[in-house]
C-alpha positions in Angstrom: 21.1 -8.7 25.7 22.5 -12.0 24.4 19.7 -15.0 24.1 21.2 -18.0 23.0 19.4 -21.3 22.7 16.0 -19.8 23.0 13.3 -22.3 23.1 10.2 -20.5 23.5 8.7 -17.8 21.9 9.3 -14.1 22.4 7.0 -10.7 22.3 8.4 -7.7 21.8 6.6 -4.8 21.7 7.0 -1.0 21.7 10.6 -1.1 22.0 13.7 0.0 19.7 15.9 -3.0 18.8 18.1 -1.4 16.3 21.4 -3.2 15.3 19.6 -6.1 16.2 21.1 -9.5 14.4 19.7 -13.0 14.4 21.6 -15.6 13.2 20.7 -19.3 12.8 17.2 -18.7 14.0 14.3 -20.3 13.3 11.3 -18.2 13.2 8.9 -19.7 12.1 5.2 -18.7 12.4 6.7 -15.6 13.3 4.9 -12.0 12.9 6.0 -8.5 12.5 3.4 -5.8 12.5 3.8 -2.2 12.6 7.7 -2.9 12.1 9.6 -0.2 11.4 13.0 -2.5 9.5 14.1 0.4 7.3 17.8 -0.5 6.3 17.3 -4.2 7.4 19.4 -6.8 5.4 18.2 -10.9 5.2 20.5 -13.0 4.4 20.5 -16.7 3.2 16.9 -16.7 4.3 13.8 -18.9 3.8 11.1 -16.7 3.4 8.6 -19.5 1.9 4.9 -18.9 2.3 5.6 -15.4 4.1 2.7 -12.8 3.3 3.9 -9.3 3.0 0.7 -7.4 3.4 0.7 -3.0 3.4 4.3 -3.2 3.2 6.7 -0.7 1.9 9.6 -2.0 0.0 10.2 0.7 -1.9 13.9 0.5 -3.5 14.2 -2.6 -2.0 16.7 -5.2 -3.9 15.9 -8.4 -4.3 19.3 -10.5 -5.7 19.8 -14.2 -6.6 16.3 -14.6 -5.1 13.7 -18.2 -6.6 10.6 -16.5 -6.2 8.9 -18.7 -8.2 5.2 -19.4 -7.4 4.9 -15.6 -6.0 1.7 -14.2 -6.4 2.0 -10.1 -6.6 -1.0 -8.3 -6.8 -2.4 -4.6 -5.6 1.1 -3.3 -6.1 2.6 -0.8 -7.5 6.3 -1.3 -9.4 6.5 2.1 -11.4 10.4 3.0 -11.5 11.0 -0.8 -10.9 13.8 -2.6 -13.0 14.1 -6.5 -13.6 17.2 -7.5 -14.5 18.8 -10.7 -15.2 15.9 -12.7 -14.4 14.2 -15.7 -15.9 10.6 -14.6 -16.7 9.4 -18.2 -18.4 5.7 -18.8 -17.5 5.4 -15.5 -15.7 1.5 -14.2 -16.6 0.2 -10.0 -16.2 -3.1 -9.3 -16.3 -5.3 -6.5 -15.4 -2.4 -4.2 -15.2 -1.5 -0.7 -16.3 1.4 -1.2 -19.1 1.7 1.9 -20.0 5.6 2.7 -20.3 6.5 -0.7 -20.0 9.5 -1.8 -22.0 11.0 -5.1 -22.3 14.5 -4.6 -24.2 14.0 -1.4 -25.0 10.6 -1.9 -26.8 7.2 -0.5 -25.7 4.9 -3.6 -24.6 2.1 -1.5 -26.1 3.3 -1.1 -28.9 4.3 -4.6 -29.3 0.8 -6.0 -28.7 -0.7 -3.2 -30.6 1.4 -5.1 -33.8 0.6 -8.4 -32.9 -3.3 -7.4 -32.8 -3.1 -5.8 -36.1 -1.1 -9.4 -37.8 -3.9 -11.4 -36.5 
């Protein structure tokens, strides 16, 4: 099914819509719930202001991606690896840092030093 120059919304629901591509869409406003988008790929896309809520991106990639201003809480990123990324300003609180290296060094360990020195 081919819809070009759409102008009002659509609902979808229970339905299969694999190998489905949108391209120079605007959605906005838009909601996906009980989505099943395993294997999905966005490209070039504005996802400002989106809330991902009981989602499941596990091994998900996330590449020359701003995410400033994100807010992640309730999450879990064991086996997660952040690469390459600019980290100024970034705040972690209330977590569970155990195992957590940065360059190769324990975080634990790291504050456990800087406690003792002060």
């Amino acid at each position: 099914m081919d819809l070009t120059d759409l102008r009002e919304p659509i609902v979808v629901t229970d339905s299969e819509a694999d190998q489905s591509s949108f391209s120079g869409v605007a959605m906005r406003d838009a909601r996906f719930e009980d989505a099943r988008m395993t294997a999905a790929r966005f490209d070039h896309i504005d996802l400002s202001d989106a809330v991902f809520s009981r989602a499941k991106l596990a091994r998900a990639r996330f590449a020359n991606a701003d995410m400033s201003g994100v807010k992640i809480e309730n999450v879990t990123l064991a086996g997660t690896t952040i690469q390459n990324a600019s980290l100024a300003g970034v705040a972690i609180s209330d977590c569970d840092i155990a195992g957590l290296t940065i360059d190769g060094y324990l975080v634990s360990d790291l504050i456990a030093a800087y406690r003792k020195n002060s």
